[in-house]
N, C-alpha and C positions, 0 to 999 in steps of 0.2 A: 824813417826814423823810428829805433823802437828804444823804449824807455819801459822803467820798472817803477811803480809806485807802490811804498808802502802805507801801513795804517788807512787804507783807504777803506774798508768796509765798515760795518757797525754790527755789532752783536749784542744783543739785550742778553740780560744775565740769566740765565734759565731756571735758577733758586731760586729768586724774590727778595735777596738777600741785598744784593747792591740795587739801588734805586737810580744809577744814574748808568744809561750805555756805556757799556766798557766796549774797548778798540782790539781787536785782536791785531798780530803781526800775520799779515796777509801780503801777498804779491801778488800785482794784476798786471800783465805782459800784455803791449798794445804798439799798433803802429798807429802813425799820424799822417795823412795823405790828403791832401789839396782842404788842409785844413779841418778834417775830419777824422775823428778818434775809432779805431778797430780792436774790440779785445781779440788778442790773440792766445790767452792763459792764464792762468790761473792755479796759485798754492796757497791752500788754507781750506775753511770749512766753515760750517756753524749755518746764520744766517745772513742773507748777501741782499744787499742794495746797490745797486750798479748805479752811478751816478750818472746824470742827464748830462751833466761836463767836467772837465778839468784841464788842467793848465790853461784856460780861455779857449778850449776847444772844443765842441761839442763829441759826443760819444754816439754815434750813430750806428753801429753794425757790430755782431757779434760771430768771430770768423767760425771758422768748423774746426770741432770739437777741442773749443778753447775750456770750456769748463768738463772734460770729458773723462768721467769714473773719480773727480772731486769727489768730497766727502760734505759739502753743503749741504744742508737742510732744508732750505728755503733761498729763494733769488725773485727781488724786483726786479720786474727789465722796466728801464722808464719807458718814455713816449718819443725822448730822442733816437731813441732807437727803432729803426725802420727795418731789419734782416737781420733775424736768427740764420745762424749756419748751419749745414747739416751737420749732424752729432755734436752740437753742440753743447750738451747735455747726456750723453748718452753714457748709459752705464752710472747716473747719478744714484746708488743702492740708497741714501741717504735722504734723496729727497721727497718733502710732503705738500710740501707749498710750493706754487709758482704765480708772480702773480704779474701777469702782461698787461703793459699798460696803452691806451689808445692810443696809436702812431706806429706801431710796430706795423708794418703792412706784410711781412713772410717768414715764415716758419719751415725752415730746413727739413728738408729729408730725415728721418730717423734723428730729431733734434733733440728728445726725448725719450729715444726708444729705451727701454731696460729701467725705465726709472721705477722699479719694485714697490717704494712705498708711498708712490705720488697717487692722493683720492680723488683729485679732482681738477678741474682745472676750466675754466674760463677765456673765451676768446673775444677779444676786443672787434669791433664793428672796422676799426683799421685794416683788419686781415684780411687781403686777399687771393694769399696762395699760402698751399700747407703742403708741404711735403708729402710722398707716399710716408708709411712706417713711422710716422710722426709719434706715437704712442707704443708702438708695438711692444708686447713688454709688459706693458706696466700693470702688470698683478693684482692690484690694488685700485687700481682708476674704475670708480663707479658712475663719472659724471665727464662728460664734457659739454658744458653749456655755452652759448652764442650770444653775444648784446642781438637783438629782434631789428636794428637797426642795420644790420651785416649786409652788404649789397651781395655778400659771394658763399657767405654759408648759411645755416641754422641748425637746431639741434633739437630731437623728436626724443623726448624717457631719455635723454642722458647719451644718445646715442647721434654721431656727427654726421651731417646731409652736406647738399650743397644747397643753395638758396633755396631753389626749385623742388628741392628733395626728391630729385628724380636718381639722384647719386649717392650710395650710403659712401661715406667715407673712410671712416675710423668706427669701430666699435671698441668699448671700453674693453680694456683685459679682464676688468675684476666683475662683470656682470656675469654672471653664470645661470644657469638651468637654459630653457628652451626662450628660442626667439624667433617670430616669425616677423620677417621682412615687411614691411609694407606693401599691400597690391598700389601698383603703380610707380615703384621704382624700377627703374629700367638698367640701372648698370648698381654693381658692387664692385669696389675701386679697387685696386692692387693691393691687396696686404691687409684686407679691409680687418679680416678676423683674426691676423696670425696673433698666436699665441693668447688666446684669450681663453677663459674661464666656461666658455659656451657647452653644452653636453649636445643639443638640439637644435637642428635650424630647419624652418621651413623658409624655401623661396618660390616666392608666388611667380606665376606664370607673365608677368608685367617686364620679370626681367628678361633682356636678351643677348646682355653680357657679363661675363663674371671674371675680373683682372686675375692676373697670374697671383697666385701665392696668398690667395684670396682667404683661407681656412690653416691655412700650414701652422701646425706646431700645436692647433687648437685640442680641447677635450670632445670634441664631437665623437656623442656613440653613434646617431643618427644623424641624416639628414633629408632632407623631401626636397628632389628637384621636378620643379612643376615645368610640365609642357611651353615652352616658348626659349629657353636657352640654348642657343646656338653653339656654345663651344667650350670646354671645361679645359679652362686657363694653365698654365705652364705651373706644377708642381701646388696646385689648388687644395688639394687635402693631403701636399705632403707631410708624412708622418705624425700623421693623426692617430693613432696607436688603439686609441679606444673605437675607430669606428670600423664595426666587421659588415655590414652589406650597404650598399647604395644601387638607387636605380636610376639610370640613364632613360630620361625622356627620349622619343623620337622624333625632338626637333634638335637635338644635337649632330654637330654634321664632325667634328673634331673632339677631339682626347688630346692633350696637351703632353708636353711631357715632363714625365715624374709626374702627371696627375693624380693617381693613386699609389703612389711608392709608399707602402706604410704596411702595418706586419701584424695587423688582426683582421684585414678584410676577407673574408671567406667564399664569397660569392656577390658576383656581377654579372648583369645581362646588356650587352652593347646590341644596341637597337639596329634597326636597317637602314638609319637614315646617317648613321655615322659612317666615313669614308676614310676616315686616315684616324688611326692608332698613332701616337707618338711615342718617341723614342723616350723607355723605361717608364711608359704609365702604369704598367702595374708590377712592376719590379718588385721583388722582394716581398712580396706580401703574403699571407697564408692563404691562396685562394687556392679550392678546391676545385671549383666548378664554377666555368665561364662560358657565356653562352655566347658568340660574336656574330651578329645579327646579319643578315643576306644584303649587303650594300658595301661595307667594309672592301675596300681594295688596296687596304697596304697597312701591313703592320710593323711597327716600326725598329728600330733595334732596340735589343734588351726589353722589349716591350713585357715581356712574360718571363723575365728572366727571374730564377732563384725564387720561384713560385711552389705552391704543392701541387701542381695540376695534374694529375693524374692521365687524365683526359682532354683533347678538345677537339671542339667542329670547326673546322676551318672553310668560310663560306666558298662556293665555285664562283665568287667577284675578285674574290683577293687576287693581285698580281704579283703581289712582292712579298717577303718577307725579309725583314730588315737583319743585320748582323744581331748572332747570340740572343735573338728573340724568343729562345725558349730555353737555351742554356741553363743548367744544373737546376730546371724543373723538376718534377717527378713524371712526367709523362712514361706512359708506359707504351703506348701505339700512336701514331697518329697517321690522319689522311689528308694527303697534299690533292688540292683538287688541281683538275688540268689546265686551269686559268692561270695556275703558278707560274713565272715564266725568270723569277729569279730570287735565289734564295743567297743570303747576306753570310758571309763566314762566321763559322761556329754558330750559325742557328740553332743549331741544337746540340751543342757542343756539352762533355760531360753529364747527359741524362743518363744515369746508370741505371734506371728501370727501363727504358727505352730498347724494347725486344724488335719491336716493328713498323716499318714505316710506308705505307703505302702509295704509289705514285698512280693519279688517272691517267697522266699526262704524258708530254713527253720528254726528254731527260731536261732540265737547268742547268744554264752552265755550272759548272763544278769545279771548288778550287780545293777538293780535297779537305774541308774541315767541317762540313756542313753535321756530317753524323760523329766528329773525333770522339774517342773515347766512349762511346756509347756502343751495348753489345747489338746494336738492332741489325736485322737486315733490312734490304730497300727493296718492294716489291713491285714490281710493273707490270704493265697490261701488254697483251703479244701484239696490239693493232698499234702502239706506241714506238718512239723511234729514238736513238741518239741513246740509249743504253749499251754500256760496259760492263765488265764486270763487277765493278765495285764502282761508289758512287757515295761521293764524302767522307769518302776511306770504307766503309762500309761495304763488303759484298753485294751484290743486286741478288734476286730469283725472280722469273717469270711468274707471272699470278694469270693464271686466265681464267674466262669464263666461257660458259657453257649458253650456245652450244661452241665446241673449238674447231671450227672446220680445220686448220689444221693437223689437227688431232687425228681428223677420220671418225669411222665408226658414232652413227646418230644412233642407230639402233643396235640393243644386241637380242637376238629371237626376235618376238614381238615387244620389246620395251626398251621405251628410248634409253639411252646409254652415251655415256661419255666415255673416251680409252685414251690414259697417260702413258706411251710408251717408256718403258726405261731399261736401264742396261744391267743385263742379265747378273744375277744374283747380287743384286746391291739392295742392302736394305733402305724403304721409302717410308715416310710417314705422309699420308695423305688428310689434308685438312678440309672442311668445306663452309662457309660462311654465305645469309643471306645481307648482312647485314657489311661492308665493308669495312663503315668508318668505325665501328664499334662493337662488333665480333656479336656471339662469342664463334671461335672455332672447335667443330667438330670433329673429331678424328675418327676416317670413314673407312682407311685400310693403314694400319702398321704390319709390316712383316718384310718375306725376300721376294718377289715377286719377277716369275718367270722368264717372262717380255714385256709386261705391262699389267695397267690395272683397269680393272672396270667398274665404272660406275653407273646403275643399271635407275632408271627413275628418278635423275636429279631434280634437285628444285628448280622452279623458274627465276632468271635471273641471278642462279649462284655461282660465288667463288669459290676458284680452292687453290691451294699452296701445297707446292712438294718440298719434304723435307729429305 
């Protein structure tokens, strides 16, 4: 059964002018089920007292997002009420007051989220489940405090635990500057920090998990993650704008994804104890220089994608690279090490500084889009196998080193010597490098050359490329 009552709230006159509560014309939209009142809506505004019953029914639940982007100011929930719904409240820009009364026993997902001018708010000793994102939002909230009677939460400066305060829950939106965690919390809950007022966090080494979407939307310029966190949750500091570096402890074993997707981090060092990059943890952000630590064996799609990276090291653990994992980067060279054994379409798709790509190994299957639109050629070694001429649309050239039996010729007179045969009067640019992954190249014969070139005292352990 659903029914509409009117004149059912109360609003006190806000001049001072009328001495007696005036009625607004309100409408409260509600079913009625095995004797039990559910609001399901609400038109009007101002300040709200939800009543404990009506038409001889009591009013026990309040459904999802029945009072949702109202224009209220204030709402008693009484104590017949036992479950807020999720958003049930959400998008309240109006609201300052909320005042929950003992009986309520659960507080919906995001029941609250976006409420811009709520400062505070108190939780009845009743409650014993609270939604993720339950505050998320709220701009303005400096306080959430606990009755000390609470068998399921408490509240440490304003800031929401679970009993045991081994669990930060919620942090207020409107608390801002630096906050260091407690030593001896051991998890930060889902959504713990989004969109809150924070510039700095430190988390102490107690913790060894940190829920998805943990910091997103926050002001963080800085953050400290202390040794003992195992895993940087799904989309954690996304689009945190203001924070340009972090450093990853080496007891992190995973990077989430969209973990870092945010557009002022500039540099990151991924440790060796981390194994799996996920798909677009650091998308889109301004990083220059990354460092991905010797353990790493899979990086994920889009992981580095639409990045400034110039450069990177890619460790000889990695197996995989994931789709468009480095796409419309700025990479300008990179070295695929021979552990690579499968590269994702468009990995590296539209890098237009991307000149050259170097292979240890031996070819990856190839779907033809691995290099698209990028001018690079793909270079391989002569002891390598399963190369073509081109290789993710990309051209290939042989790259060897010295010495190249192949080649012939160890020595020319008394001094040792390398000889690149090639065909008669075509002009060759000969390049030589000690340094693979990160040049620079020399250029040690340009001209037309006869039958071939000699190289008379090469380095040990060097490369070189015919152009």
């Amino acid at each position: 059964m659903k029914i509409q009552i009117q004149n059912l709230f109360l609003v006190l006159a806000g001049a001072g002018v009328l001495t007696m509560p005036v009625v607004v014309q309100a409408q409260l939209s509600f079913t009625t089920n095995s004797g039990a009142i559910t609001i399901t809506g609400y038109a009007g505004g101002g300040a709200v007292v939800i009543p404990a019953a009506t038409n001889g029914y009591p009013v026990t639940s309040i459904a999802y997002g029945a009072f949702q982007a109202s224009v209220l100011t204030s709402v008693t929930i009484p104590g017949s009420v036992t479950s807020i719904g999720d958003d049930a409240f959400y998008i309240c820009t109006n609201l300052t007051e909320v005042t929950i009364s003992n009986g309520v026993t659960s507080i919906g997902i995001s029941s609250f989220a976006n409420c811009s001018r709520l400062t505070g708010v108190a939780i009845p000793a009743s409650v014993t489940s609270i939604g993720v994102n339950v505050f998320a939002g709220c701009t303005s909230l400096t306080n959430i405090s606990v009755d000390a009677s609470s068998p399921a939460y408490s509240s440490l400066s304003g800031v929401l635990f679970d009993k045991a305060q081994a669990t930060l829950v919620q942090f207020p939106g409107g608390l801002g500057g630096s906050y260091t965690i407690p030593n001896g919390v051991t998890g930060i809950g889902y959504g713990a920090f989004v969109e809150t007022s924070l510039t700095s966090a430190t988390i102490p080494g107690s913790v060894t998990s940190i829920g998805d979407y943990a910091f997103q939307y926050s002001r963080l310029t800085s953050v400290t993650i202390s040794n003992g966190v195992t895993g940087i949750g799904f989309e954690m500091f996304y689009d945190c704008t203001s924070l340009t570096s972090v450093t990853i402890p080496n007891s992190v074993t995973n990077i989430g994804y969209e973990a870092f997707d945010l557009s002022g981090l500039t540099s990151v060092s991924i440790p060796g104890s981390v194994i799996s990059i996920g798909q677009s943890a650091f998308q889109s952000t301004a990083l220059t220089n990354v460092t991905i630590g010797n353990g790493v064996t899979s990086i994920g799609g889009l992981a580095f994608a639409g990045t400034s990276l110039t450069g990177v090291t890619i460790p000889a653990t990695v197996t995989s690279i994931g789709f468009g994992a480095f796409q419309y980067s700025g990479l300008t060279n990179v070295t695929i090490p021979a552990s690579v054994t499968s590269i994702g379409q468009a990995a590296f798709y539209d890098c237009t500084g991307l000149t050259s790509a170097y292979f240890n190994g031996n070819a990856p299957p190839d779907d033809g889009t691995a290099f698209l639109f990028t001018p690079a050629t793909v270079y391989y070694l002569s002891s390598t196998t399963g190369w073509g001429s081109t290789f993710g649309s990309r051209p290939t050239q042989l790259l060897t080193t010295t010495p190249p039996p192949a080649l012939g010729m160890s020595t020319y007179g008394s001094q040792p010597a390398v000889f690149f045969p090639t065909a008669t009067g075509t002009n060759f640019v000969l390049q030589i490098t000690t340094n693979l992954a990160n040049g620079p190249w020399v250029t040690v014969s340009n001209g037309v050359p006869i039958s071939g070139i000699i190289i008379t005292n090469p380095p040990a352990a060097a490369f070189f490329r015919l152009h």
